[in-house]
N, C-alpha and C positions, 0 to 999 in steps of 0.2 A: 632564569626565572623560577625554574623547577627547585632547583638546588638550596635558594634563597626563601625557600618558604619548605622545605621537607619536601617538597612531594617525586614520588620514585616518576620517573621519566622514560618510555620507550619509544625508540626510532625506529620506524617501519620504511621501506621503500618499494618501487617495485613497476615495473616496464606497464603502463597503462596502454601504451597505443597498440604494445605488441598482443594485449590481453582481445583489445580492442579490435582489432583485425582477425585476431582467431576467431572470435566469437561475434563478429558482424553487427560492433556494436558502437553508438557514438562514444566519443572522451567523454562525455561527461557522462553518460549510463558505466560506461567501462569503468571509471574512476570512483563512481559512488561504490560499485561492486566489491572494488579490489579495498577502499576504501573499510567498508564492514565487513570483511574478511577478514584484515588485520585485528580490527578492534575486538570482533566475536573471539577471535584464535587466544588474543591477548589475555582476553577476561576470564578464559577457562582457563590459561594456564596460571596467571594470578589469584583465580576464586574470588574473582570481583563483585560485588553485587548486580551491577548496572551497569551498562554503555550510557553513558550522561552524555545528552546532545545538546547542542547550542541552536538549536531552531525556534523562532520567535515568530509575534503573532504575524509578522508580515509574512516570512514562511510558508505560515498556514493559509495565509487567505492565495497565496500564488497558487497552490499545491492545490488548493480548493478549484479555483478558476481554471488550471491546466485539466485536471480532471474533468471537470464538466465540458472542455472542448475536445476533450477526444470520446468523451461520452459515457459515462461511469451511474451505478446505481446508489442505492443508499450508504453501501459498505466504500465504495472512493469515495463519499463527502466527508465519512469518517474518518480520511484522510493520515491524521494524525493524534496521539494521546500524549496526554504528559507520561503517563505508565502502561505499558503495553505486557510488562511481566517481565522484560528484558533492555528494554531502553529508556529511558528517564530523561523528559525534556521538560525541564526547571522554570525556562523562560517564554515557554508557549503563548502564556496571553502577557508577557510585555514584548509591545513594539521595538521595533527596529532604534528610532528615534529615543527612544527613555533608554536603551543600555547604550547610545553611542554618547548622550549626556553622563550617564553614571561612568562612562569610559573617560571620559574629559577632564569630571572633578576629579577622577583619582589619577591622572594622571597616566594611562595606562595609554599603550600603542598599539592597538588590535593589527595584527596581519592585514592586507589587503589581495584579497585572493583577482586576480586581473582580470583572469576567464569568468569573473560574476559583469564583467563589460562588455565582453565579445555578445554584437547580436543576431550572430547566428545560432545562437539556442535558444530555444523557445519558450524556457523558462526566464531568461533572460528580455526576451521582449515584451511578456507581458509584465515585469517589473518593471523598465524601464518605457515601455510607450501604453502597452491596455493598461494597466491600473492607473496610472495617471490620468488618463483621458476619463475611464468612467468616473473619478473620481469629482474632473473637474467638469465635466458633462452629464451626467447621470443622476450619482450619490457622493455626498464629500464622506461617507461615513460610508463607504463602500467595503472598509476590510473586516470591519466591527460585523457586519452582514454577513459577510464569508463564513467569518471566525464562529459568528453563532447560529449558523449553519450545520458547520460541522457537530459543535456541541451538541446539539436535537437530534443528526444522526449519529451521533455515537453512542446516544442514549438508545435509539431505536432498532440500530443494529445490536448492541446488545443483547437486547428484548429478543428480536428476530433469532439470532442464534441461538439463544436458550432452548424457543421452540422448535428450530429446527434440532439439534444435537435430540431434545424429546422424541420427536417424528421420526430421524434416521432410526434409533432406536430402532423404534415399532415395526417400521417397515425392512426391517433387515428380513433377510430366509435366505436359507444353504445359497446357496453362488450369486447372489448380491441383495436386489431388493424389491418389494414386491410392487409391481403393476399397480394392483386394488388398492393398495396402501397410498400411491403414487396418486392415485385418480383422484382419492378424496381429499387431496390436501388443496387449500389455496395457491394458486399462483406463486404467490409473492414466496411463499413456505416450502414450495418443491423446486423452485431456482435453488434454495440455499441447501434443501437435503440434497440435489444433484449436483450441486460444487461440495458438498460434503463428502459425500459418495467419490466424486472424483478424486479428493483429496486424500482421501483413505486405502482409496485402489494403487494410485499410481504414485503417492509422495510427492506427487506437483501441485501448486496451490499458483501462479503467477501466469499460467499460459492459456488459463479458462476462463474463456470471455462470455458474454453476452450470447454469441453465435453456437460455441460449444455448447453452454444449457439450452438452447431451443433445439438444437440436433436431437439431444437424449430427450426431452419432453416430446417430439413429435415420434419419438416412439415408442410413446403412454399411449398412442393413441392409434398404432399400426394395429394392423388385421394378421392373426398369424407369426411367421417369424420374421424379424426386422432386422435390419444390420446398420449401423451407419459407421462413417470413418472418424474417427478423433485423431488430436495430435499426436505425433510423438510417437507415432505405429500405432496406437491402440486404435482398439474397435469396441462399439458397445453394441449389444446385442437382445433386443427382444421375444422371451421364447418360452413358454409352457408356464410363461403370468412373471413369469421373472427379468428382471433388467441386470447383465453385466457386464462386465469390463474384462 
């Protein structure tokens, strides 16, 4: 297919279950990983512009739904962009249904990946039994809902981060960041400078939840010196007005 139309072609492989077991992780988390590994690896050593993804509006509204049941804030309904700075998804808002038509007239034979059947993943089930059901129970116009969902907060997490990257600013001083600076902000603004904070400390961005930001905000509010434990060995620590890691 490659060859017949110019385009350069690389084949990647590579032990997912074994990755999988190391790392205490499902197939299908294990597979996306080792998955964008490849493609990152590939595209720097190409000088690619973009990792171009095939995720479509149905995608998004699944991605949307899965998130809100394991329980996510403004920045998971933002889910997904067409442009992230690094990955370009072309067909976000056309459905599933409008590219398996435009696959038909040309004549084309999409892969069929099998494990999108198996319904012991749970992305998986709510494609094939929740979306159905609210669709035909609920909302028939259930994904359009999702989809522009996410749009309003992608706009709003935007917004939000602009203020917070402002805020971290301000509140930075010598070994992390200040207390007073801390107290005066809104809620909603010192979740996102203390997942900023964290992300700046320790290089990790994927393992701070909900639970980790209330840990460090209840110790905006200690008497004295504080300590609490985070993941991954660290420790943050409250002490002479200052918060760090």
């Amino acid at each position: 297919f490659c060859r017949a139309r110019g385009i350069p072609f690389v084949l990647g492989a590579g032990d997912v279950p074994a990755y999988a077991r190391t790392h205490r992780l499902s197939i299908e988390t294990a597979a996306r990983i080792c998955r964008y590994d490849f493609f990152h690896r590939i595209r720097d050593e190409r000088g690619c512009d973009a990792v171009v993804l095939a995720h479509h509006a149905d995608d998004l509204a699944e991605t949307i739904l899965l998130r809100i049941l394991r329980g996510t804030g403004p920045a998971g309904l933002a889910a997904m962009q067409e442009w992230d700075g690094l990955h370009l998804r072309p067909f976000l808002t056309v459905t599933r249904a409008a590219i398996e038509t435009y696959a038909d007239e040309c004549g084309l034979k999409p892969r069929h990946d099998a494990t999108n059947d198996c319904m012991d993943a749970r992305r998986n089930r709510i494609r094939h039994d929740l979306l159905p059901m609210l669709r035909a129970q609920y909302n028939p116009a259930v994904r359009d809902a999702l989809t522009r969902l996410s749009a309003l907060a992608v706009e709003e997490d935007d917004f939000l981060a602009a203020l917070a990257r402002v805020e971290y600013s301000r509140a930075r001083c010598e070994g992390g960041l200040s207390v007073a600076a801390l107290r005066a902000l809104h809620p909603a603004v010192q979740r996102r400078v203390l997942r900023l904070f964290w992300a700046r400390e320790t290089g990790r961005t994927q393992d701070f939840s909900y639970l980790h930001e209330e840990r460090l905000r209840a110790l905006l509010t200690a008497e004295g010196v504080a300590c609490a434990q985070m993941q991954g060995g660290w420790y943050a620590y409250s002490r002479y007005g200052t918060l760090e890691l």
